[in-house]
LUMTOR-71432 format. One record per residue (C-alpha): residue in one letter; chain; z, x, y; residue number from 0. Coordinates in steps of 0.001 Angstrom, whole numbers, plus 500000, padded with zeros to 6 digits. Last residue first. Layout:
% residues N
- A / A / Z / X / Y / NUM;
...
//
This chain:
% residues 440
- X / A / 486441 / 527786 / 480480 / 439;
- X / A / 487982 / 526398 / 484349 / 438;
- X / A / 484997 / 525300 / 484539 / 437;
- X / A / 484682 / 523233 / 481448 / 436;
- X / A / 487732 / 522013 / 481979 / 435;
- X / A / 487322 / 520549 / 485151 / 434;
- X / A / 484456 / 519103 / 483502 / 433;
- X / A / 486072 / 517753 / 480937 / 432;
- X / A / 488459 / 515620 / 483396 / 431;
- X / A / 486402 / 514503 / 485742 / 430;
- X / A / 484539 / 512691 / 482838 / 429;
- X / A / 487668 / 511567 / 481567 / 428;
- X / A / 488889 / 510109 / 484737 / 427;
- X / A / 485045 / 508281 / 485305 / 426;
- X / A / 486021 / 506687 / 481801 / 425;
- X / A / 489140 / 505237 / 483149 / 424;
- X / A / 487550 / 504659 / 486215 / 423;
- X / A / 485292 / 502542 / 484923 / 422;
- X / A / 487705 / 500584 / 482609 / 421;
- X / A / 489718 / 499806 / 485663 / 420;
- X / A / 487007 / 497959 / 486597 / 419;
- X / A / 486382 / 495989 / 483991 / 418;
- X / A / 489984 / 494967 / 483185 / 417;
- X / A / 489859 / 493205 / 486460 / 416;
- X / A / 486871 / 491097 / 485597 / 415;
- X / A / 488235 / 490364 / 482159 / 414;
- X / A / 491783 / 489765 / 483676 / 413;
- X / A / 490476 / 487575 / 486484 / 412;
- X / A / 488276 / 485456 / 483879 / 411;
- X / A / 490843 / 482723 / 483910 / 410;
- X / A / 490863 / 481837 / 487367 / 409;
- X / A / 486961 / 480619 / 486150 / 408;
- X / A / 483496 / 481193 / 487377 / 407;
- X / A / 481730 / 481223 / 490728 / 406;
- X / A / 484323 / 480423 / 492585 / 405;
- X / A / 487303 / 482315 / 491315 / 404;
- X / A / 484885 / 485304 / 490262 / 403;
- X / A / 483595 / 485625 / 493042 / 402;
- X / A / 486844 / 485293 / 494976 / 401;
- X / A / 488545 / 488411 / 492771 / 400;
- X / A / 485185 / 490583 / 493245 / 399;
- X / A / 485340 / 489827 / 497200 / 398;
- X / A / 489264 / 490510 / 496465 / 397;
- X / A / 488477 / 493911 / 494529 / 396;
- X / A / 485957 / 495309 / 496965 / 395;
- X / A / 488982 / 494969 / 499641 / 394;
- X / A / 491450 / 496416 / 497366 / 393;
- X / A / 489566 / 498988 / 496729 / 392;
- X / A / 488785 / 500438 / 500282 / 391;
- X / A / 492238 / 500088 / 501170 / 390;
- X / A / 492628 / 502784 / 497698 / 389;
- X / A / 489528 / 504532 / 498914 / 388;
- X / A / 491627 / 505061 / 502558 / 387;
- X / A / 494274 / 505919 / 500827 / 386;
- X / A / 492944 / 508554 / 498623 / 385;
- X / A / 490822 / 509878 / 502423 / 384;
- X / A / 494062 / 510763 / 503577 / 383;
- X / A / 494916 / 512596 / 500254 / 382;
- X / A / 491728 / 514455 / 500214 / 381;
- X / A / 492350 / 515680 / 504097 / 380;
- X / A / 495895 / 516734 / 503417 / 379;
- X / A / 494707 / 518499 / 500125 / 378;
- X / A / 492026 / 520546 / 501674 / 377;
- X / A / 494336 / 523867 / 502645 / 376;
- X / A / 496181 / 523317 / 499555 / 375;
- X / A / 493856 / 523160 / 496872 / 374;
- X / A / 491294 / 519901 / 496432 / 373;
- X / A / 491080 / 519296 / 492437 / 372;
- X / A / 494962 / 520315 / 491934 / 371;
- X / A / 496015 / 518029 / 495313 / 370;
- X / A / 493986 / 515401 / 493969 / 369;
- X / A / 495153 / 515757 / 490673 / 368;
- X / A / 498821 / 515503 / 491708 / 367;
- X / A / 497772 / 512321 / 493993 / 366;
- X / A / 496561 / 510786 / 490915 / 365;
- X / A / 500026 / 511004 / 489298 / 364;
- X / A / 501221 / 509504 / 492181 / 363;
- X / A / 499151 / 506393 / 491876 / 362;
- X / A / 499031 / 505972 / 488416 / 361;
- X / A / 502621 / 505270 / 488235 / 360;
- X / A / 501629 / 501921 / 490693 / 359;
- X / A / 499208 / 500205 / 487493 / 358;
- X / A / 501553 / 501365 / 484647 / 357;
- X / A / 504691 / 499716 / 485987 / 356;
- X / A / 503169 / 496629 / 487723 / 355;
- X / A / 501232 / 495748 / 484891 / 354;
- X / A / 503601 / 496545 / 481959 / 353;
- X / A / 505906 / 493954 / 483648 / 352;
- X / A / 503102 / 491776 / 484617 / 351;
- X / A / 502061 / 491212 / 480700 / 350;
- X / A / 505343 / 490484 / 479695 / 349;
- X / A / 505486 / 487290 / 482297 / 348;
- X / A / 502672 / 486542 / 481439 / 347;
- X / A / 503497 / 486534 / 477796 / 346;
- X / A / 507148 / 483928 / 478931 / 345;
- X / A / 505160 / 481862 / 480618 / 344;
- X / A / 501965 / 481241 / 478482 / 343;
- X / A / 503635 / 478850 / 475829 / 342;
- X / A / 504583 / 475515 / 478141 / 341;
- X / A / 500830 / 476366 / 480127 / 340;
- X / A / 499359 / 476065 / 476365 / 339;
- X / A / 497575 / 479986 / 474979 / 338;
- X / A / 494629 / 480794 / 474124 / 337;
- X / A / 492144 / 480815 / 477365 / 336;
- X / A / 494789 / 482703 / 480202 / 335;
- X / A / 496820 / 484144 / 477362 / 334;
- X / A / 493693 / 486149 / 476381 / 333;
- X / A / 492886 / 486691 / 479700 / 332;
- X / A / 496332 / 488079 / 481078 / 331;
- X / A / 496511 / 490192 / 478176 / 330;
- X / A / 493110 / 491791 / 478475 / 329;
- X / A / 494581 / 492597 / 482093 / 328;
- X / A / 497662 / 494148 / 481011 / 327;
- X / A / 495801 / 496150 / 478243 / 326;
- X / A / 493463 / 497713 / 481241 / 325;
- X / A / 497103 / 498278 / 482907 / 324;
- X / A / 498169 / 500565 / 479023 / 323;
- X / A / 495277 / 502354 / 479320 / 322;
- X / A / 495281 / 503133 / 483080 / 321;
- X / A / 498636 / 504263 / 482879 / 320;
- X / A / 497435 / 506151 / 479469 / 319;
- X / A / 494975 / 507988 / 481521 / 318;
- X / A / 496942 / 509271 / 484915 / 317;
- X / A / 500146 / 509935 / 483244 / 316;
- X / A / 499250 / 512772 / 480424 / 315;
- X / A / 496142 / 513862 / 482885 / 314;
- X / A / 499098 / 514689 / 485570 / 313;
- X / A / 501288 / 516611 / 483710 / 312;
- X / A / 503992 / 516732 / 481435 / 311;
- X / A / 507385 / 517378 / 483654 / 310;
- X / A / 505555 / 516751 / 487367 / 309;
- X / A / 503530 / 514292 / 486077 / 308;
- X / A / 506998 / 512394 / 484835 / 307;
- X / A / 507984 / 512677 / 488174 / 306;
- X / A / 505256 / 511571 / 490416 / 305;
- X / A / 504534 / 508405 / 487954 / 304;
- X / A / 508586 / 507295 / 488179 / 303;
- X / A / 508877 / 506599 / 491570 / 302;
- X / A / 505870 / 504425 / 492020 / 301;
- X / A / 505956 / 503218 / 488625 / 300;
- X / A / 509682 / 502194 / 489462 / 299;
- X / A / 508439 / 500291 / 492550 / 298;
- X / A / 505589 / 498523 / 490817 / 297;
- X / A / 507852 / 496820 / 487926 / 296;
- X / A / 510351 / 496041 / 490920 / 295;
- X / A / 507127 / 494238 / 492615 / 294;
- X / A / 505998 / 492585 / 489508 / 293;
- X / A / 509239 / 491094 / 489056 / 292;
- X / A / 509243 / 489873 / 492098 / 291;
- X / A / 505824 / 488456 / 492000 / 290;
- X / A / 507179 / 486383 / 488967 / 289;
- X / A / 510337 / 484884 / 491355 / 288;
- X / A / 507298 / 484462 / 494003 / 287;
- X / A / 505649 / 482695 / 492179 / 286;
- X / A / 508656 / 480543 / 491302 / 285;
- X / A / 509145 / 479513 / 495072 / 284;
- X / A / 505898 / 477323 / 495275 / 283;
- X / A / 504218 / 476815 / 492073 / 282;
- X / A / 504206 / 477584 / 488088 / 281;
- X / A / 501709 / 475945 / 485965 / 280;
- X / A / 501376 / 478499 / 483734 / 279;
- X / A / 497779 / 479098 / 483721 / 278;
- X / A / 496508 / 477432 / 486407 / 277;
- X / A / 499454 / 477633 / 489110 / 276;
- X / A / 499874 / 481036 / 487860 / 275;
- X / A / 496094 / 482270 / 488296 / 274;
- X / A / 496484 / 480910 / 491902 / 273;
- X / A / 499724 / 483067 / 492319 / 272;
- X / A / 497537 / 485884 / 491251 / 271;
- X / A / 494386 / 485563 / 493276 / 270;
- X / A / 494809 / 488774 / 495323 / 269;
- X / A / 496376 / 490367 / 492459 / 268;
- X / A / 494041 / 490297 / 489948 / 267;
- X / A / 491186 / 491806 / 491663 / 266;
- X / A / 493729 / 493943 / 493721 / 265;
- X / A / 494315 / 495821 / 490630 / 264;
- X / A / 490533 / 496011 / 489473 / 263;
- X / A / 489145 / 497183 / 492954 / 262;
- X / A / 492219 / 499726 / 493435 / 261;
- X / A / 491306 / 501153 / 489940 / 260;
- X / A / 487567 / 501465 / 490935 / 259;
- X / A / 488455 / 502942 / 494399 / 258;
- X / A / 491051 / 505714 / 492708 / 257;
- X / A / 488326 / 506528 / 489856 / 256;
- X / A / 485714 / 507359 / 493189 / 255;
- X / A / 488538 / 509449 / 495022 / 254;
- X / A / 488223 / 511320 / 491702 / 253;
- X / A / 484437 / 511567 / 491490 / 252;
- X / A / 484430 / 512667 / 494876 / 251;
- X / A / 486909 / 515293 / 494674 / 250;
- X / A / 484866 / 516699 / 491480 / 249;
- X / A / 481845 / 516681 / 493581 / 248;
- X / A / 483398 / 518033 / 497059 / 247;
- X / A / 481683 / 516022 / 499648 / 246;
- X / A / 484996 / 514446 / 500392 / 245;
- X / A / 486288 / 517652 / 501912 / 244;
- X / A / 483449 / 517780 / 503520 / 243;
- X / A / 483395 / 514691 / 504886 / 242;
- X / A / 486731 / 514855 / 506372 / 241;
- X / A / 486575 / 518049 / 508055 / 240;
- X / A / 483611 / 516500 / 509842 / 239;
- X / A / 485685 / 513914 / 510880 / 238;
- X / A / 488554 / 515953 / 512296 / 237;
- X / A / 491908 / 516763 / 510527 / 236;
- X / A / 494512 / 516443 / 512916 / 235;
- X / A / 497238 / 519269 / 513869 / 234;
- X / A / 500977 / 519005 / 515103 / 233;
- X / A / 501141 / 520909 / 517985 / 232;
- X / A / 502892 / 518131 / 520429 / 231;
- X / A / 504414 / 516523 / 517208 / 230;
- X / A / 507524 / 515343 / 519543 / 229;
- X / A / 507064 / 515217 / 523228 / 228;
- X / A / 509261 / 512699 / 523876 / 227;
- X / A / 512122 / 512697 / 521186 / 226;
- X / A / 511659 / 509625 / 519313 / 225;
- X / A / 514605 / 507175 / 518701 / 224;
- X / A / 514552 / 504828 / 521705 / 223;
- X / A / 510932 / 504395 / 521420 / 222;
- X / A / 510984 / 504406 / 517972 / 221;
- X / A / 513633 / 502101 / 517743 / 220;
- X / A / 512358 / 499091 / 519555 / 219;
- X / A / 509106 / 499851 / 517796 / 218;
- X / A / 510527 / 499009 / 514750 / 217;
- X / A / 512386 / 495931 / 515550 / 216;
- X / A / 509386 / 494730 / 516805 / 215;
- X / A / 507613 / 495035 / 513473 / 214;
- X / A / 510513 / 493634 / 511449 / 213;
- X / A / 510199 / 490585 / 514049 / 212;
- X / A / 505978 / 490225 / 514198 / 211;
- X / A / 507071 / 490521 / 510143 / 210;
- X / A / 509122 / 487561 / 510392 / 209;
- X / A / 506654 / 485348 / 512371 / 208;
- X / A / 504078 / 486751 / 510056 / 207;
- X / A / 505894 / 485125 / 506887 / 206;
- X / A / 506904 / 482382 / 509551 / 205;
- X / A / 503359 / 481220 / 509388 / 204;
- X / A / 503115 / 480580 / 506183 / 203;
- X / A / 505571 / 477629 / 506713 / 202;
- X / A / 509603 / 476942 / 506360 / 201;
- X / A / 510999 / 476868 / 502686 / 200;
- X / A / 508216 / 477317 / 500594 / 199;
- X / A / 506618 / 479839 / 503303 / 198;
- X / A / 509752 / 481629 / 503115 / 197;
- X / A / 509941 / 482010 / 499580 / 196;
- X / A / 506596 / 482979 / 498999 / 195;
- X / A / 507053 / 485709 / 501746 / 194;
- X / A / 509911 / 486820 / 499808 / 193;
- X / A / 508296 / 487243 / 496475 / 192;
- X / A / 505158 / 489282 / 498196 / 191;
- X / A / 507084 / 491710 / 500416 / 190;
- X / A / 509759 / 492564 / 498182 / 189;
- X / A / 508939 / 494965 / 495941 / 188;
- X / A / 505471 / 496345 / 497468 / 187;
- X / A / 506868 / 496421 / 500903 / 186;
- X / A / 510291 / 498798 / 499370 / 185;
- X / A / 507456 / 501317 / 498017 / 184;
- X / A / 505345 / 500832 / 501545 / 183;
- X / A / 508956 / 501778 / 503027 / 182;
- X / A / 509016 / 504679 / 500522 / 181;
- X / A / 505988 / 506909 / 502760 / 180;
- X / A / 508726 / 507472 / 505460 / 179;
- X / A / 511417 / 508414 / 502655 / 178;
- X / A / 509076 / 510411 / 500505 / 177;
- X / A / 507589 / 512165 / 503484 / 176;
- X / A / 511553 / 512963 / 505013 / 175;
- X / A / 512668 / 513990 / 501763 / 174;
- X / A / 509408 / 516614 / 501527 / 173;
- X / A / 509997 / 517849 / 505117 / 172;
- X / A / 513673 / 519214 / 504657 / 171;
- X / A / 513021 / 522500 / 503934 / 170;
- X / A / 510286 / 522927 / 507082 / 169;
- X / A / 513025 / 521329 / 509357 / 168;
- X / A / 512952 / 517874 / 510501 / 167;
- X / A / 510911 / 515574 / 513187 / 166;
- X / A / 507483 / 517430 / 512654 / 165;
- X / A / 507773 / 516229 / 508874 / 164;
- X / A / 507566 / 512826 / 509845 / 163;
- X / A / 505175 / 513059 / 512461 / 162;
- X / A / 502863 / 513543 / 509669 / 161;
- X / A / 503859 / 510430 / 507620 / 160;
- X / A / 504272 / 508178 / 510725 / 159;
- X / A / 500299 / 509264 / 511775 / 158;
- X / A / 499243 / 508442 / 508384 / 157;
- X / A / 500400 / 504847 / 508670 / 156;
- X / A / 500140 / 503975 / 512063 / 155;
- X / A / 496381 / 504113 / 512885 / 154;
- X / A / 495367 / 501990 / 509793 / 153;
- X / A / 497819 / 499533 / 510225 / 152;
- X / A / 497059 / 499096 / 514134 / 151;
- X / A / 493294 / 498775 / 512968 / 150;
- X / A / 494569 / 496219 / 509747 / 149;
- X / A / 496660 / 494077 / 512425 / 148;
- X / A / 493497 / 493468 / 514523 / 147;
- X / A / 491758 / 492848 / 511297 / 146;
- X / A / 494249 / 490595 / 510323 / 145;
- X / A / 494515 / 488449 / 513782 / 144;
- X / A / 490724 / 488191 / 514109 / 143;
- X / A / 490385 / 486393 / 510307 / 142;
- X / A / 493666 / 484318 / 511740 / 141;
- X / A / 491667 / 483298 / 514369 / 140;
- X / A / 488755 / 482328 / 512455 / 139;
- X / A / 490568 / 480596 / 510132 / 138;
- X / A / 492165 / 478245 / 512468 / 137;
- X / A / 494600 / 477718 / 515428 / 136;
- X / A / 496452 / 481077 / 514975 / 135;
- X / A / 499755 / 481253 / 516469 / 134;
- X / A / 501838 / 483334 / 513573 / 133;
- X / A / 498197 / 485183 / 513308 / 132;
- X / A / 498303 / 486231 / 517259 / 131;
- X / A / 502192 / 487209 / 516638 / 130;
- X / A / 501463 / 489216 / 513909 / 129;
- X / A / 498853 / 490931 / 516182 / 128;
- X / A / 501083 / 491782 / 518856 / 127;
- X / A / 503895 / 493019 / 516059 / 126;
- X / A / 500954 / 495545 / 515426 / 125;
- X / A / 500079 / 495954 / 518897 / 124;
- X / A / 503251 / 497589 / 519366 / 123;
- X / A / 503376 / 499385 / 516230 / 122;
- X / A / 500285 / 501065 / 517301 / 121;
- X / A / 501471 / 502109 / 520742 / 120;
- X / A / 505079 / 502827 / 519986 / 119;
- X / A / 503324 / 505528 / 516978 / 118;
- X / A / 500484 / 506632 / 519528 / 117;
- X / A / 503347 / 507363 / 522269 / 116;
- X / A / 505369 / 509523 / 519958 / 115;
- X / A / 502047 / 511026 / 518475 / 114;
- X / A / 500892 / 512017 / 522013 / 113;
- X / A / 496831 / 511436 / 522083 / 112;
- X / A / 494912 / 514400 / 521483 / 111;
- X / A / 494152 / 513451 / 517503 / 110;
- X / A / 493044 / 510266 / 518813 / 109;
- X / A / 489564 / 510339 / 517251 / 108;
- X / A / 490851 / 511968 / 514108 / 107;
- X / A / 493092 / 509013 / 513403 / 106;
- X / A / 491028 / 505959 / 514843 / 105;
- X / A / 487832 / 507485 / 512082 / 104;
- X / A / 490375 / 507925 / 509353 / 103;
- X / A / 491507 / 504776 / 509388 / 102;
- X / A / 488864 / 502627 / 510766 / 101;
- X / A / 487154 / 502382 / 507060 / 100;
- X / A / 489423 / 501552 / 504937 / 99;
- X / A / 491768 / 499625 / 507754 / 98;
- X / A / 489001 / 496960 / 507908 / 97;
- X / A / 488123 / 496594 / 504787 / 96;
- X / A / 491806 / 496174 / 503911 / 95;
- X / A / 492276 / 493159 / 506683 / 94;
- X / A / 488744 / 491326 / 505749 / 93;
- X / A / 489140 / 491441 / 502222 / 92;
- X / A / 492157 / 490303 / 502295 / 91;
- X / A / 490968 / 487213 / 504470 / 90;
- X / A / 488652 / 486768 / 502274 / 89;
- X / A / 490645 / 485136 / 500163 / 88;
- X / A / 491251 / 482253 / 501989 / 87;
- X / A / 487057 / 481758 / 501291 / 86;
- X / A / 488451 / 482073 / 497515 / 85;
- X / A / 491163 / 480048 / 498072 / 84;
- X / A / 488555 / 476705 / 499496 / 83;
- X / A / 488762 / 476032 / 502774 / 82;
- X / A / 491114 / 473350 / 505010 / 81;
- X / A / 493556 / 475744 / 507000 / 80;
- X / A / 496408 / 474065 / 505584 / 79;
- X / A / 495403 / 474601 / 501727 / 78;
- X / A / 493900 / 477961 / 501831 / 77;
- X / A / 497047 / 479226 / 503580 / 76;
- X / A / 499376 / 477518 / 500652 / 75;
- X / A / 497312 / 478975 / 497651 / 74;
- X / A / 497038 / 482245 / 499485 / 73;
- X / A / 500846 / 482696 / 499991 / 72;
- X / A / 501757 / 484910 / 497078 / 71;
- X / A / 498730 / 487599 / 497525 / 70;
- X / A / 499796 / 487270 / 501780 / 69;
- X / A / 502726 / 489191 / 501501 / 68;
- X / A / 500708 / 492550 / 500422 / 67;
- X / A / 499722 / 493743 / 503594 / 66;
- X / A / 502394 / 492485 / 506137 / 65;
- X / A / 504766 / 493741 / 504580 / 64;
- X / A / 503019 / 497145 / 503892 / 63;
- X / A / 502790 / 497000 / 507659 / 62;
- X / A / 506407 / 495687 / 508274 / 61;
- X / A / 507983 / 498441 / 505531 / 60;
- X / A / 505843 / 501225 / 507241 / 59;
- X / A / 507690 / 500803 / 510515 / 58;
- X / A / 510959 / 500203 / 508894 / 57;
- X / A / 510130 / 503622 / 507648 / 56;
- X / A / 509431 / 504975 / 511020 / 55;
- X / A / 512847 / 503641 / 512255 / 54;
- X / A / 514335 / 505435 / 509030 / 53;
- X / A / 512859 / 508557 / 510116 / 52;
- X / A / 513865 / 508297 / 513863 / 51;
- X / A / 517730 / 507776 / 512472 / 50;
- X / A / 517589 / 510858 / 509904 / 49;
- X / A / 519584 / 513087 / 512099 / 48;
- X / A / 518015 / 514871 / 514795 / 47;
- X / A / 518045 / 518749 / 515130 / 46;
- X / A / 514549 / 518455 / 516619 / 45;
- X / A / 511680 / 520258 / 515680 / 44;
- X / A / 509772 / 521842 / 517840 / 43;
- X / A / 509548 / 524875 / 516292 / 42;
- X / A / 509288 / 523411 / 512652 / 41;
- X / A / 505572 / 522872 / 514535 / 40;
- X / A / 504438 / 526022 / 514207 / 39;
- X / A / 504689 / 525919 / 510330 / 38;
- X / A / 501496 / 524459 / 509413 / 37;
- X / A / 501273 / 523083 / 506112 / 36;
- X / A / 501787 / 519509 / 506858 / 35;
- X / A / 500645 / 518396 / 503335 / 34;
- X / A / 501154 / 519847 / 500144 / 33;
- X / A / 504623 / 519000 / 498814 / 32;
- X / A / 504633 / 515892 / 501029 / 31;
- X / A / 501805 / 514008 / 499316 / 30;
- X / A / 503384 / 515158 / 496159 / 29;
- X / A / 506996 / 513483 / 496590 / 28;
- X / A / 504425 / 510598 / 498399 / 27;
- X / A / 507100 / 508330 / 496682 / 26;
- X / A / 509822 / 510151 / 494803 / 25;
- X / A / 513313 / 509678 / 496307 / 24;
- X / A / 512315 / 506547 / 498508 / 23;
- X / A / 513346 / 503728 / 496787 / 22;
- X / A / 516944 / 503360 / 496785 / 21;
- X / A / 517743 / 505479 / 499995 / 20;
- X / A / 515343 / 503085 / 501849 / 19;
- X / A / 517527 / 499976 / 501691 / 18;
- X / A / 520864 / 501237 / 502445 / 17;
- X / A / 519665 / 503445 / 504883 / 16;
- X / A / 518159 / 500442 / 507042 / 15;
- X / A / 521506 / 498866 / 506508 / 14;
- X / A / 523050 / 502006 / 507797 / 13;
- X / A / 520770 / 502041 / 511057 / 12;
- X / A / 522748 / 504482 / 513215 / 11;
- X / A / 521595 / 504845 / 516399 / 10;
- X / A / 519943 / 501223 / 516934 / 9;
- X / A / 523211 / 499669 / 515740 / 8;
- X / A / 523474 / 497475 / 518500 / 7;
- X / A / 519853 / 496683 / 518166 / 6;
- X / A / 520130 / 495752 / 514565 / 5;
- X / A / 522942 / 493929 / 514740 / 4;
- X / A / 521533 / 491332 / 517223 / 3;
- X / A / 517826 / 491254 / 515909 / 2;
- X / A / 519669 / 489804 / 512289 / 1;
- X / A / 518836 / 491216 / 508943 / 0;
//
């Protein structure tokens, strides 16, 4: 995808359509059904085609990018910056920590603030702070680069998905959610394999080069794309909306199974292509062939969680997903310590399949129960704060990752990982009989 073609096709981004059409049909399907409830803004709607929306999605593609790139390039980063992969690995903890908790707190506190301009704005520094990491001198620099790119994240994000549904029709708003929201889907496919490749072939630093590009591109087309005064009514949640939605004990308890399944997943991930050079002895461009795999595993439990909760129900997704990704992890382990590096390929290789598909159709299942546990005029504010415990998640799960990669062995990952999602697991089922005890 070339800057040229791109610009001149600036009104009509088919190979941007291309790409999100494929992924986008159910992501956030549930997030969409619930959220944006007030009406006064289909007023100001524009009859716009789907241009904006697929400028916004490009927009979510470069942060999601940007987020889960660096699991395949650790090794690598560790090595040229001189420190160990578990003090690498703290850069992870350092970006999702960071957009955790300034998330919510950046959203409601520029809830005045023109979403058109806020969206340019944030993207802008964004593709600034790509460039800062692309140019960073040492680990300290690059620590400053990702949290600068986690607050731009952080303020992006949920203001693209509720713009998005100021920008078409009330009808329409679910598509325009799922298609927004899908660029993180497309991210989690492709973001980690190709930014192996590329810093095989070139350097690490062209993985943020490229996404400073992406991010550009992005903002290039929002501002072009936006109508100015767009999302002039469209309402914020403030803080103290927040905490009580979250102060809701059976919303609690659930947002408290999505942080424990985030810490387990991003346990294992963040240290991943480590755990392959170990175990299987696979480096440079074959990680990222394996964390391909494990991103098309993710992207159809993405889009197939929402809708098999919709047919059955989300307790029939939500607790064998876990089930069958605490398996996963006792897989990895067990292969990890039993198996030769010449034997372990091909069982690894198993073992991330059923990872990435039952760890990502948890996701939108448990946005179903949030949505059930919250009602409608709370579920906006419990699905916000989802993500945020998700972020949250993945930051507790890389300090527990790098722990556990310097204090012990690659190959206790799985255990470690398997632990966690355990917890929730259990903390599901609790939430789940006493929902039903109430509702008795």
């Amino acid at each position: 995808m070339q800057a040229a073609f791109f610009y001149t096709e600036l009104r009509r981004p088919v190979i941007l359509k291309i790409l999100c059409s494929t992924c986008f049909s159910t992501f956030n399907d549930n997030f969409a059904r619930e959220n944006l409830m007030d009406t006064t803004t289909s007023s100001s709607a524009p009859a716009s085609g789907n241009a904006p929306l697929y400028w916004m999605a490009l927009g979510t593609f470069a942060v999601g990018a940007e987020g889960f790139m660096i699991a395949g390039i650790l090794p690598t980063v560790a090595a040229d910056l001189g420190v160990s992969v578990a003090v690498a690995g703290q850069l992870v903890v350092a970006f999702t920590a960071a957009y955790a908790l300034s998330s919510p707190v950046l959203t409601a506190l520029t809830g005045a603030i023109s979403r058109r301009g806020l969206l340019i704005g944030a993207m802008t520094a964004f593709t600034l702070a790509n460039l800062l990491a692309w140019q960073a001198s040492g680990y300290w620099s690059l620590m400053t680069a990702r949290i600068l790119l986690a607050f731009a994240a952080g303020l992006y994000v949920p203001n693209a998905m509720a713009l998005a549904g100021a920008l078409v029709a009330p009808e329409r708003r679910g598509g325009a959610l799922a298609l927004v929201g899908g660029g993180i889907t497309v991210a989690v496919a492709l973001a980690a394999p190709l930014g192996t490749l590329i810093a095989d072939k070139l350097s690490w630093r062209m993985t943020f080069a490229g996404v400073a590009l992406l991010a550009a591109l992005a903002t290039i087309g929002l501002t072009l794309g936006l109508p100015r005064g767009i999302g002039s009514k469209l309402p914020v949640a403030s803080l103290r909306e927040r905490m009580l939605a979250a102060r809701d004990p059976a919303v609690l308890r659930a947002l408290l199974t999505t942080l424990l399944w985030a810490t387990g997943a991003y346990a294992m991930y963040t240290y991943f292509a480590l755990y392959l050079n170990q175990v299987t002895g696979i480096h440079g461009a074959h990680v990222g062939y394996v964390l391909f795999a494990w991103g098309i595993a993710a992207a159809i439990g993405v889009m197939s969680g929402g809708k098999i909760a919709d047919r059955i129900g989300f307790q029939r997704v939500t607790g064998p997903a876990l089930m069958f990704l605490i398996a996963a992890f006792l897989s990895l382990a067990a292969i990890a310590w039993l198996l030769p590096q010449h034997l372990a390929i091909l069982p690894v290789f198993v073992s991330v399949i059923v990872w990435g598909i039952s760890g990502w159709a948890f996701y939108p299942a448990q946005q179903t129960n949030l949505i059930h546990l919250a009602g409608i005029r709370l579920a906006p504010i419990a699905l916000s704060l989802n993500a945020s415990f998700m972020y949250l998640g993945f930051s507790l799960g890389a300090s527990a990752g790098a722990l556990t990669v310097a204090d012990s062995s690659v190959r206790n990952l799985g255990l470690v990982a398997a632990a966690f999602v355990s917890s929730a697991l259990l903390l599901k089922r609790s939430v789940a009989r006493r929902t039903a005890a109430s509702a008795a």
